[in-house]
MILOTI-66002 format. One record per residue (C-alpha): residue number from 1; z, y, x. Coordinates in steps of 0.25 Angstrom, whole numbers, plus 2048, in hexadecimal, padded with zeros to 3 digits. Layout:
BEGIN
[NUM,[Z,Y,X]]
...
END
This chain:
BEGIN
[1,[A26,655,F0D]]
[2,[A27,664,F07]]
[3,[A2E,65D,EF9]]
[4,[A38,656,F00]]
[5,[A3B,664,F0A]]
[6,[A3C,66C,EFC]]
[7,[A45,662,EF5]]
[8,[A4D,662,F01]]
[9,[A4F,670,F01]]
[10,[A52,674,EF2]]
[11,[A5A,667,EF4]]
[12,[A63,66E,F01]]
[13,[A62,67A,EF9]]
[14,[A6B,675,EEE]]
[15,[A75,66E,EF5]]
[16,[A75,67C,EFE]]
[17,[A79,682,EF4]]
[18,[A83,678,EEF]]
[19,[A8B,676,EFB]]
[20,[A8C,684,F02]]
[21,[A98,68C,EFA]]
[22,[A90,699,EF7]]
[23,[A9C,69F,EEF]]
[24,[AA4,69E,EFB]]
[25,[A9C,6A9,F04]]
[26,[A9B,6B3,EF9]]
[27,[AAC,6B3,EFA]]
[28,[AAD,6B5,F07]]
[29,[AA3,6BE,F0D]]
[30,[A96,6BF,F15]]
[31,[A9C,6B7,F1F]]
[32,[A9D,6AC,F18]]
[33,[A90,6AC,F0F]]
[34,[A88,6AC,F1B]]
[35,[A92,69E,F1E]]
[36,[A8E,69A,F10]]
[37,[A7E,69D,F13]]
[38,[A7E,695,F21]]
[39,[A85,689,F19]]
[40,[A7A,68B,F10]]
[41,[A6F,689,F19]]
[42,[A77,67D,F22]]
[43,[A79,676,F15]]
[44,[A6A,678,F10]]
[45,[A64,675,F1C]]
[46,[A6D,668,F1F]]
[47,[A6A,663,F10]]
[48,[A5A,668,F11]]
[49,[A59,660,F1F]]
[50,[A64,653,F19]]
[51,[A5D,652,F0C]]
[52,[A4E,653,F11]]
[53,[A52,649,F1A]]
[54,[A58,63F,F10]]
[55,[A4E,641,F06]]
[56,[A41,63E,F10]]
[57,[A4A,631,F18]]
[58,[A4C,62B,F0C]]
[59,[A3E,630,F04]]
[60,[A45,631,EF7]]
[61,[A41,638,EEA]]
[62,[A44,646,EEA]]
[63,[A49,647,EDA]]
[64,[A57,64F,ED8]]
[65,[A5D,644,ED6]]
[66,[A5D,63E,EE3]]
[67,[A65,64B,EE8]]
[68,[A72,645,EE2]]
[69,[A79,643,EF0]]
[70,[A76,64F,EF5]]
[71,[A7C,657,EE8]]
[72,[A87,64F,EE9]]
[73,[A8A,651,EF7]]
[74,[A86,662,EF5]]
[75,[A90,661,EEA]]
[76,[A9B,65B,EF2]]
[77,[A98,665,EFE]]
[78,[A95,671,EF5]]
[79,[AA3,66F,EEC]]
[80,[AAB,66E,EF8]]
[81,[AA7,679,F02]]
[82,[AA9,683,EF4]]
[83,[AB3,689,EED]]
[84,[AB7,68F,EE0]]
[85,[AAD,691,ED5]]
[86,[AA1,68A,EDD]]
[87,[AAA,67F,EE2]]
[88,[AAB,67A,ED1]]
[89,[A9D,67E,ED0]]
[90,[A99,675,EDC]]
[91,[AA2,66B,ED7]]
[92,[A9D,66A,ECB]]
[93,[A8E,667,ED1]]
[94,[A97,65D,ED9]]
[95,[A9D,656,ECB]]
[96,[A8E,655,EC6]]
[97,[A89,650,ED3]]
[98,[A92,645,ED4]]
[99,[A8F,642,EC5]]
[100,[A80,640,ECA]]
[101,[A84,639,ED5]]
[102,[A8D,62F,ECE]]
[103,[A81,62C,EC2]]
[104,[A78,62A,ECC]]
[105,[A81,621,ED6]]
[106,[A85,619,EC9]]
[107,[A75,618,EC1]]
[108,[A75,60B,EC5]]
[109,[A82,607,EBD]]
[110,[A7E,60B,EAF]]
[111,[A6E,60C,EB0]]
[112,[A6B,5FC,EAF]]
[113,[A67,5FD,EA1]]
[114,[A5C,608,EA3]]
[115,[A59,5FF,EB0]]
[116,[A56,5F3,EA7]]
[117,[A4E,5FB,E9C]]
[118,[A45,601,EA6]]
[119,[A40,5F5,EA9]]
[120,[A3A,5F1,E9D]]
[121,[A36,5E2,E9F]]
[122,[A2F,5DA,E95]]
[123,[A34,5CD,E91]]
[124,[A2B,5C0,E90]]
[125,[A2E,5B2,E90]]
[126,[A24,5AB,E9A]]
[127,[A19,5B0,EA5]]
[128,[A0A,5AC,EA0]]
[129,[A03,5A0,EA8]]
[130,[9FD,5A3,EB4]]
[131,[9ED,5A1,EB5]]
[132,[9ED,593,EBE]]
[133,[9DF,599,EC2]]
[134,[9E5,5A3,ECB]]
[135,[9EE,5A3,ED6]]
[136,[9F9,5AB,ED7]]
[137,[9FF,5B7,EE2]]
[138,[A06,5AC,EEA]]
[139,[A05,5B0,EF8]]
[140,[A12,5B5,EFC]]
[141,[A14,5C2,F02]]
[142,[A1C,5BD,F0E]]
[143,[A0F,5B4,F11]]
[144,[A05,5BF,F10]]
[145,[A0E,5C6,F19]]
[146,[A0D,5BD,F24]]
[147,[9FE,5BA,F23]]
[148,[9FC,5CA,F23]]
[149,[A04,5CC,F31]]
[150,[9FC,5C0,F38]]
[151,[9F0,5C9,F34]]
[152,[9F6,5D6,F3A]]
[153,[9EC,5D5,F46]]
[154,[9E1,5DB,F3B]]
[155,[9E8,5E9,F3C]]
[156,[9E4,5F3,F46]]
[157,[9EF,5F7,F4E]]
[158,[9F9,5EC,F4C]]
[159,[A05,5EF,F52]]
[160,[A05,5FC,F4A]]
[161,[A07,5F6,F3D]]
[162,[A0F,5EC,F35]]
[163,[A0D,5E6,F28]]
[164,[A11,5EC,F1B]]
[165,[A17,5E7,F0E]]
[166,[A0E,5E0,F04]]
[167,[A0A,5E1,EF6]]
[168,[A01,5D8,EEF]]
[169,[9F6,5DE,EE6]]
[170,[9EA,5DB,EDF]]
[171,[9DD,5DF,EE4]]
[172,[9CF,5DE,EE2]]
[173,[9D5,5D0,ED8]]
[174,[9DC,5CA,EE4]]
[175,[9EB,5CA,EE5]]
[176,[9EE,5CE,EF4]]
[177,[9FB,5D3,EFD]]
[178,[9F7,5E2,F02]]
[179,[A01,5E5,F0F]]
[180,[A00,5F2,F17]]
[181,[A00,5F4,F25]]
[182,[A0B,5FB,F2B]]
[183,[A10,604,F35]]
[184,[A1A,5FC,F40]]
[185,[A24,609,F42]]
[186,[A23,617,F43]]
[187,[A1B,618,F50]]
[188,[A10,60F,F4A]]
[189,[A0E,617,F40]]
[190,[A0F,623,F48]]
[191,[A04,620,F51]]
[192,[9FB,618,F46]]
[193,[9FD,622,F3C]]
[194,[9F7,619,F31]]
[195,[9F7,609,F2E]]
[196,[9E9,601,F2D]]
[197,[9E9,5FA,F22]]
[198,[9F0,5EF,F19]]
[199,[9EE,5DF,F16]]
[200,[9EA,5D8,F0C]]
[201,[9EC,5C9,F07]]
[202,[9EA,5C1,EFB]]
[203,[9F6,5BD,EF5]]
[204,[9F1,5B0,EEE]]
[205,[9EC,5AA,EFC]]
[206,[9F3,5A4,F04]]
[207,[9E8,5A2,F0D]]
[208,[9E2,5AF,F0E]]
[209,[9E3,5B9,F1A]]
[210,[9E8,5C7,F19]]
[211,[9DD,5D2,F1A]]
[212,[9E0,5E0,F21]]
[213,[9DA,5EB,F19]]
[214,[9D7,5F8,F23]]
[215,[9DB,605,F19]]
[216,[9E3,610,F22]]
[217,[9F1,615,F1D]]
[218,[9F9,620,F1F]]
[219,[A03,620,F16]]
[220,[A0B,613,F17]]
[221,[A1A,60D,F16]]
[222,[A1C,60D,F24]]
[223,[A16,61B,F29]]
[224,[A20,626,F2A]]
[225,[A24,635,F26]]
[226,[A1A,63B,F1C]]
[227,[A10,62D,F1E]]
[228,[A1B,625,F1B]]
[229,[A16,61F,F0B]]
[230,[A22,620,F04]]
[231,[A25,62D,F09]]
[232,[A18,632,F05]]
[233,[A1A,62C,EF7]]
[234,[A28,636,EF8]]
[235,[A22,640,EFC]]
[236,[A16,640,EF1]]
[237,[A21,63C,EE7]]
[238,[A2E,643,EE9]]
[239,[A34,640,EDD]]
[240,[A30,632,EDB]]
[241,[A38,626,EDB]]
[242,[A32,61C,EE1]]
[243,[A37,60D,EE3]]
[244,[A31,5FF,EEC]]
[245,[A2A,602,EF8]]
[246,[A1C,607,EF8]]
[247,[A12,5FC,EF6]]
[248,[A02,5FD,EFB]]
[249,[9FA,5F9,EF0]]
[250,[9E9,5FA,EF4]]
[251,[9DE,5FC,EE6]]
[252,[9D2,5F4,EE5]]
[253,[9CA,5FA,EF3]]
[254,[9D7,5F6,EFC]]
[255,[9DA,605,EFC]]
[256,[9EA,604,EFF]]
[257,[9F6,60C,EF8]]
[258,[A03,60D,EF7]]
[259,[A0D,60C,EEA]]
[260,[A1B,611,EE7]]
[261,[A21,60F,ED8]]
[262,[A28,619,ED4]]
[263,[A31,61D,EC9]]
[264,[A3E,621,EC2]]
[265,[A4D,61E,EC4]]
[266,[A54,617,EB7]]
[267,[A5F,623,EB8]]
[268,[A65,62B,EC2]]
[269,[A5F,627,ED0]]
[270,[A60,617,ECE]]
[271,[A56,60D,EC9]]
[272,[A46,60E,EC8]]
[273,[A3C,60D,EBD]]
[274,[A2D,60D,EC2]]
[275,[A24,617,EBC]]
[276,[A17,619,EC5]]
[277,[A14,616,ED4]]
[278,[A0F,622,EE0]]
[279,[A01,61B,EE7]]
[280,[9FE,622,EF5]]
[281,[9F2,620,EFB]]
[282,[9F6,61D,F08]]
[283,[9EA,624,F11]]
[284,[9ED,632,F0B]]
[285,[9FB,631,F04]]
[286,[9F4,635,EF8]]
[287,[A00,632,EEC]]
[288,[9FE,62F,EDE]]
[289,[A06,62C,ED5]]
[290,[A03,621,EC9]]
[291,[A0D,61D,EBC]]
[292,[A0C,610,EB9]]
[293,[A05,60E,EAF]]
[294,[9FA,617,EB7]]
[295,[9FC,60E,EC4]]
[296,[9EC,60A,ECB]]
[297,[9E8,5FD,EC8]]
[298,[9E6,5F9,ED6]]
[299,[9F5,5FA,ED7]]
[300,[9FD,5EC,ED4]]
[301,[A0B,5EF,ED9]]
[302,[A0E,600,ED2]]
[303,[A1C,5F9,ECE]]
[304,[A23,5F8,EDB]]
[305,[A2A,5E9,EDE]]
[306,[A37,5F0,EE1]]
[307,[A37,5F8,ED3]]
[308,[A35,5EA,ECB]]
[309,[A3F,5E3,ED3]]
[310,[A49,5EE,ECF]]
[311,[A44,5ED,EC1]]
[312,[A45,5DF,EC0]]
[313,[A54,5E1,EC7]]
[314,[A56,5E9,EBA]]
[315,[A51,5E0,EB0]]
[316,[A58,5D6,EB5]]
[317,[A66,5DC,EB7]]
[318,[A69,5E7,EAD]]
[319,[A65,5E0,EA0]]
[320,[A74,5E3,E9C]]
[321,[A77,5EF,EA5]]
[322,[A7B,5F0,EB4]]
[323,[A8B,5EA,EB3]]
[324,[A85,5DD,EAB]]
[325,[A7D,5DB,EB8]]
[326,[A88,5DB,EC1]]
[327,[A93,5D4,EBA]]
[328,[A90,5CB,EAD]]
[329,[A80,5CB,EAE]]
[330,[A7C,5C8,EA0]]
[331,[A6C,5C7,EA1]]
[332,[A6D,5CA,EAF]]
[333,[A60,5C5,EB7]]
[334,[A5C,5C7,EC4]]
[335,[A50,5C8,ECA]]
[336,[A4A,5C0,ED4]]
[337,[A49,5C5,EE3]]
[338,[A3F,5BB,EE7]]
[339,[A32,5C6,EE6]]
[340,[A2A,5C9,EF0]]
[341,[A2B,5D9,EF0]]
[342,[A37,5DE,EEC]]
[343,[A3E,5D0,EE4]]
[344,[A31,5D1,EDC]]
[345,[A24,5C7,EDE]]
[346,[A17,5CF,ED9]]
[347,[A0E,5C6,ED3]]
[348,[A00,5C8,EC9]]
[349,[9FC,5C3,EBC]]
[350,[9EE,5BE,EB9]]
[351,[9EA,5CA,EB5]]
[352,[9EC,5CE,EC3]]
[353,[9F9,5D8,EC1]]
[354,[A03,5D9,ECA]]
[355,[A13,5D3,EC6]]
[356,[A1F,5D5,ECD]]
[357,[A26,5C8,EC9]]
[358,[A35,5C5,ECA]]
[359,[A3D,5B9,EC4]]
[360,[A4C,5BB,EBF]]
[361,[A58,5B3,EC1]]
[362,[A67,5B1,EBD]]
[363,[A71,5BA,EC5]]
[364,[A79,5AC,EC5]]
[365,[A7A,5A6,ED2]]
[366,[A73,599,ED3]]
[367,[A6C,59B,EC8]]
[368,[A5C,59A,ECB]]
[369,[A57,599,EBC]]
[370,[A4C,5A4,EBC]]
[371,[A4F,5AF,EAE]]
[372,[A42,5B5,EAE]]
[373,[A38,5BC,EB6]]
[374,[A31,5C8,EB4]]
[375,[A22,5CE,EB9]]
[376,[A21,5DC,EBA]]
[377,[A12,5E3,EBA]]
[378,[A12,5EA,EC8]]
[379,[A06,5F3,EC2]]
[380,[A0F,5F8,EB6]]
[381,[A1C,5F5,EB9]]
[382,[A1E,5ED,EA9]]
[383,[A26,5E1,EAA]]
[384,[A28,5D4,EA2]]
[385,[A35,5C9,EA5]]
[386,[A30,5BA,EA2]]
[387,[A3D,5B4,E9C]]
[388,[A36,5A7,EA0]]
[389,[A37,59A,E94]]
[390,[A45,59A,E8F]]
[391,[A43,58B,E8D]]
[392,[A43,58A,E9F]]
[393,[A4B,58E,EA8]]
[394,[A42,594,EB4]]
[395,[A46,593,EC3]]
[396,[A47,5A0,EC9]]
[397,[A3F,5A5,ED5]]
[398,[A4C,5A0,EDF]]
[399,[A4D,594,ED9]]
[400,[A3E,593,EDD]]
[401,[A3F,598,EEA]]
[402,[A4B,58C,EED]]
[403,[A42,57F,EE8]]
[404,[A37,584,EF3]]
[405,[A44,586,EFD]]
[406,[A46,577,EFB]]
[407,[A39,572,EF9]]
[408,[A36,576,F06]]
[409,[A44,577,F0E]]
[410,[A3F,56F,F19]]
[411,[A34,578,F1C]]
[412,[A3C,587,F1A]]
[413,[A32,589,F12]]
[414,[A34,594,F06]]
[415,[A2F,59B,EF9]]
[416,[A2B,5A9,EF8]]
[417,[A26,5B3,EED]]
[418,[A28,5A9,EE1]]
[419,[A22,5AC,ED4]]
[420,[A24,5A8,EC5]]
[421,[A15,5A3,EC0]]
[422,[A13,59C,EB4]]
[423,[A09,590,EB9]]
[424,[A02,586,EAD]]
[425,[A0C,58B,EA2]]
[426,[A1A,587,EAD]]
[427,[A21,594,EB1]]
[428,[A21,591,EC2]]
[429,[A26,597,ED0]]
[430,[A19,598,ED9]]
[431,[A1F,59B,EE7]]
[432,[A18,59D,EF6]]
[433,[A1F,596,F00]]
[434,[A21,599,F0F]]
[435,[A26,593,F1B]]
[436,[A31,59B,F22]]
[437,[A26,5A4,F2B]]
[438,[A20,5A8,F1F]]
[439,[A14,5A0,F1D]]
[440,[A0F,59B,F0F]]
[441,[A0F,58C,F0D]]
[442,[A0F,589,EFE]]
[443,[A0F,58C,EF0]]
[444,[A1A,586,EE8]]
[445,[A1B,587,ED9]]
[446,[A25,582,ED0]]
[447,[A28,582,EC3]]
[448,[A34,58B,EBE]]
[449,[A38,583,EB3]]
[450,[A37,576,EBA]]
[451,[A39,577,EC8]]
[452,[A36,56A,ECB]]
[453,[A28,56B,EC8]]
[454,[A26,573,ED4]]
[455,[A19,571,EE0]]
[456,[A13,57A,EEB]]
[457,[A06,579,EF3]]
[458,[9FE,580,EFE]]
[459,[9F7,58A,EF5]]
[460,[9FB,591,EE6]]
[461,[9EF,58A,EE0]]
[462,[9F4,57B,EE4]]
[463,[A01,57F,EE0]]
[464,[9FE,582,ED4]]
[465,[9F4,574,ED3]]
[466,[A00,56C,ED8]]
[467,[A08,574,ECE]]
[468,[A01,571,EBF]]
[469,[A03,562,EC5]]
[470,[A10,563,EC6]]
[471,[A11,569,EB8]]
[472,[A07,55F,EB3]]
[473,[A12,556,EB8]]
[474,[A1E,55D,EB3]]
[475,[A18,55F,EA5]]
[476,[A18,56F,EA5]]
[477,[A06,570,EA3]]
[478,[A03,563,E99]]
[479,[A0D,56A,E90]]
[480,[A02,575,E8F]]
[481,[A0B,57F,E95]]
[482,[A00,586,E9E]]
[483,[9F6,591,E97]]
[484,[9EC,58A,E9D]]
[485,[9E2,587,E90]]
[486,[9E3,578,E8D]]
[487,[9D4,570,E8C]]
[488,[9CF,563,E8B]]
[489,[9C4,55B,E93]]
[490,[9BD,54D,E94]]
[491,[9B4,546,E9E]]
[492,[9B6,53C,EA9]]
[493,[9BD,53C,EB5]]
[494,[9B5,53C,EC2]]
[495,[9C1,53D,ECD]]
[496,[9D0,53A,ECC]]
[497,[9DD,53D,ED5]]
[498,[9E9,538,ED5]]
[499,[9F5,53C,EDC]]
[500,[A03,537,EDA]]
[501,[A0E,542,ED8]]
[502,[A1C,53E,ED7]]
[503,[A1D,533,ECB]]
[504,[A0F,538,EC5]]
[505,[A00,538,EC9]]
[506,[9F8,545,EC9]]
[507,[9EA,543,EC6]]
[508,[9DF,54B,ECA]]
[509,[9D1,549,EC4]]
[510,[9C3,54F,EC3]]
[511,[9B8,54E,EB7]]
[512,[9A9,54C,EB6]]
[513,[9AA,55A,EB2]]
[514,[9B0,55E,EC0]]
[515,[9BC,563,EBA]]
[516,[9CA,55F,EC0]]
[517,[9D7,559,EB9]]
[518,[9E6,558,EBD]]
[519,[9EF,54F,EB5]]
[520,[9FE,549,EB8]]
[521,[A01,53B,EB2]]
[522,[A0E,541,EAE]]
[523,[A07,546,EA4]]
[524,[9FC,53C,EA1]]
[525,[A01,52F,EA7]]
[526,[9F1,529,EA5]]
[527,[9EC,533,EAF]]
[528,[9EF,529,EB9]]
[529,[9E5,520,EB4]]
[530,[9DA,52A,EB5]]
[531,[9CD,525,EBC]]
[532,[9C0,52B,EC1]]
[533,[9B5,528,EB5]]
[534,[9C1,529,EAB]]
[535,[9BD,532,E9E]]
[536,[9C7,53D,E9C]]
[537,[9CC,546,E90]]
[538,[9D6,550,E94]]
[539,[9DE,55C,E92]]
[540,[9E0,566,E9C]]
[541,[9E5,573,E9D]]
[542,[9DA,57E,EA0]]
[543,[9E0,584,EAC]]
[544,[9D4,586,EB4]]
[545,[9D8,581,EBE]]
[546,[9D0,575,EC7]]
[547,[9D9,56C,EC5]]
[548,[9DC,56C,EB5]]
[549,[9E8,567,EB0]]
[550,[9E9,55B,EA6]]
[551,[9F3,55C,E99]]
[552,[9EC,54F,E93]]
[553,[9E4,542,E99]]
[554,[9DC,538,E91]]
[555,[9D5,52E,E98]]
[556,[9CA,528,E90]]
[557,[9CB,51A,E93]]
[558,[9D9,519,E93]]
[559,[9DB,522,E86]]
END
């Protein structure tokens, strides 16, 4: 409180100073100098209390920049109440005001380039497979949501509190959603002073119940004056520029804290470019503050969704300057707003790092032909664009988004948080769906090069099951196009399934050994012969999964 009180008065001071005509009162006598002293101190104590005022509503940064509107209006005011010699002198300060307030009104027109170039994204062509081991961060938030609030009744004093915003994380190896309890409004938090806890929920089952996590705090989005997080963040770090909204991020013990990025403006007062982030702990308000490249471990999302989503609105737009976006859009390519925080969709590799992921289309209308996609590191802030295989043409997440929306139009059923996956070698949309009250009902994945090859089941692990079949039917894995290593094996069957799928036969079938096998006759037609008792040589791709796919079949006694 005591910075913003000191800004605010050197700040009323100045335009004091400005607008009062002091050369007026020295002509005219004492009379009129006490005038000029009672305008001073009307005019310094209207702009102390007016700019204190504006300064703690709105919790900006307190930089000297930021003073522009108040120059330029002390300028006006001060050039028109005086006369002579001060009147050119203050109107000069009114010329150079009006200059500052014209280069920062028009940053936006002429700093696209320097936009473009901070963002620094590295190019590649296609995203690595994914393990087909694991199973990815598919619960969708808006589900988790939903099975948090039926688990309310675990949080003392329930009427007090609401539930918070969430933020998945990784912690002690597992991916889960973290959501803070909230204060319900100001006389809540009034009388309850602090909030109990958070939740937490694995975000890769679906079947999984939210946990309530007892850890007290004081300092939180919705308390208020000096408890007030954000405002604590201003008040610790006057200056900074921060941009997103706090985020709660707990280390290894469950201990929670809350993140802000912060940064620097391209030029003028317009534009953001990340450079570190402010963690309170939110018990004592202690502030520290962390570069990037100085960020705790414990801490997946430093980079706030809201700053990559403008940087991805950068990359994607101001290739060729800020007219080009606007009118003939050469190179222009626009970023998807189908994310889950902020038109981005965090995501983690196998190494168990955090992505923000976003896909890019054409600014032409009816056009769902994806251009790319990008994945930012939300630990570092680096980012790579996949320019995907120049041979295909990729559906973009919308176009994804619509087969779902027919596939199910009967039932209202639709897609949320859909993510680019590369599954066996085929570059594919893995996407939750939800009836229309929210509830998670299945997985769909098809491929983005082929959206005919397309299948969803109750679970991601089926899906993706059902999925290598379709593949196994549509050609995509007997090319050898999954890293899965390929291996060879031989013995004699104990147990086959058949099951007839469209105008092929899948067959299922299990070795002596105890190892399982999956095979299309689209690929090998002689599968359908396939007996128990039958010796087997076959080629497989190694995917460690239980049920292995085959590239080749050879039955002995028919070979």
């Amino acid at each position: 409180m005591s910075s913003i009180l000191l800004f605010s008065a050197l700040s009323a001071l100045l335009a004091a100073v400005i607008i009062t005509p002091i050369t007026a009162g020295r002509r005219e006598g004492k009379g009129n100098t006490s005038a000029i002293f009672a305008m001073f101190a009307i005019v310094f104590v209207t702009a102390f209390f007016a700019i204190g005022i504006y300064y703690y509503i709105f919790n900006m940064d307190r930089n000297l920049t930021s003073l522009w509107p108040i120059a330029l209006a002390a300028t006006v005011l001060g050039t028109m109440f005086a006369q002579g010699t001060e009147q050119k002198a203050k109107a000069l300060l009114l010329v150079g005001a009006a200059g500052a307030a014209a280069y920062i009104l028009a940053a936006p027109l002429f700093n696209a380039t320097e936009k473009f170039e901070s963002v620094e994204m590295k190019e590649e062509v296609e995203l690595e497979a994914f393990d087909e081991t694991k199973t990815p961060a598919s619960v969708p938030p808006q589900f988790a949501r939903n099975k948090m609030k039926k688990a309310f009744g675990q949080v003392p004093d329930t009427s007090y509190y609401e539930l918070g915003n969430l933020q998945i994380q990784k912690v002690g190896g597992e991916y889960v959603y973290i959501a803070p309890v909230e204060f319900s409004g100001f006389f809540k938090w009034w009388n309850a002073d602090s909030t109990p806890g958070y939740f937490t929920m694995s975000a890769t089952d679906a079947a999984a119940n939210p946990k309530f996590i007892k850890e007290e705090m004081n300092y939180t989005p919705s308390s208020y004056f000096g408890k007030n997080i954000e405002r604590k963040m201003r008040s610790e770090n006057p200056r900074a520029v921060f941009y997103g909204e706090p985020q709660l991020e707990v280390d290894e013990e469950g201990k929670p804290f809350y993140i802000r990025s912060y940064g620097e403006f391209i030029s003028a007062r317009n534009g953001f470019d990340v450079k570190g982030i402010a963690v309170v702990d939110p018990v004592n308000g202690e502030n520290v503050n962390y570069a990037l490249e100085d960020v705790p471990g414990f801490i997946d999302g430093a980079v706030s969704p809201e700053s990559v989503s403008l940087e991805n609105s950068y990359y994607g737009n101001y290739a060729n300057g800020f007219w080009n976006s606007k009118f003939s859009k050469k190179d222009v390519k626009l970023p998807s707003d189908e994310g889950t925080e902020a038109n981005v969709s965090p995501i983690f590799d196998a190494d168990g790092e955090m992505y923000y992921f976003t896909d890019f289309t054409s600014p032409k209308e009816g056009v769902d032909s994806m251009l790319g996609y990008s994945l930012t590191n939300a630990h570092t802030g680096s980012s790579t664009f996949f320019t995907g295989s120049l041979e295909d043409s990729y559906m973009d997440s919308q176009g994804n988004l619509q087969i779902i929306e027919k596939q199910f139009i009967e039932k209202e059923w639709s897609g949320e948080m859909p993510v680019l996956y590369n599954f066996y070698g085929e570059a594919s949309w893995l996407t939750p769906v939800l009836d229309s009250n929210g509830f998670l009902q299945n997985y769909f994945i098809v491929s983005a090069a082929n959206p005919e090859i397309s299948v969803f089941a109750e679970t991601p692990n089926e899906a993706l099951r059902l999925y290598q079949t379709a593949l196994q039917r549509g050609g995509s894995i007997v090319d050898g196009a999954s890293e899965a290593p390929e291996a060879e094996a031989a013995g004699t069957v104990e147990r086959v399934f058949k099951e007839k799928t469209g105008d092929f036969t899948i067959v299922s079938f299990l070795l002596e050994d105890g190892t399982n096998y999956i095979v299309s006759s689209e690929s090998n037609p002689l599968a359908i012969y396939l007996e128990a008792g039958d010796a087997v040589n076959i080629t497989y791709a190694d995917t460690g999964e239980l049920f292995l796919p085959v590239k080749v079949l050879q039955i002995q006694a028919i070979e």
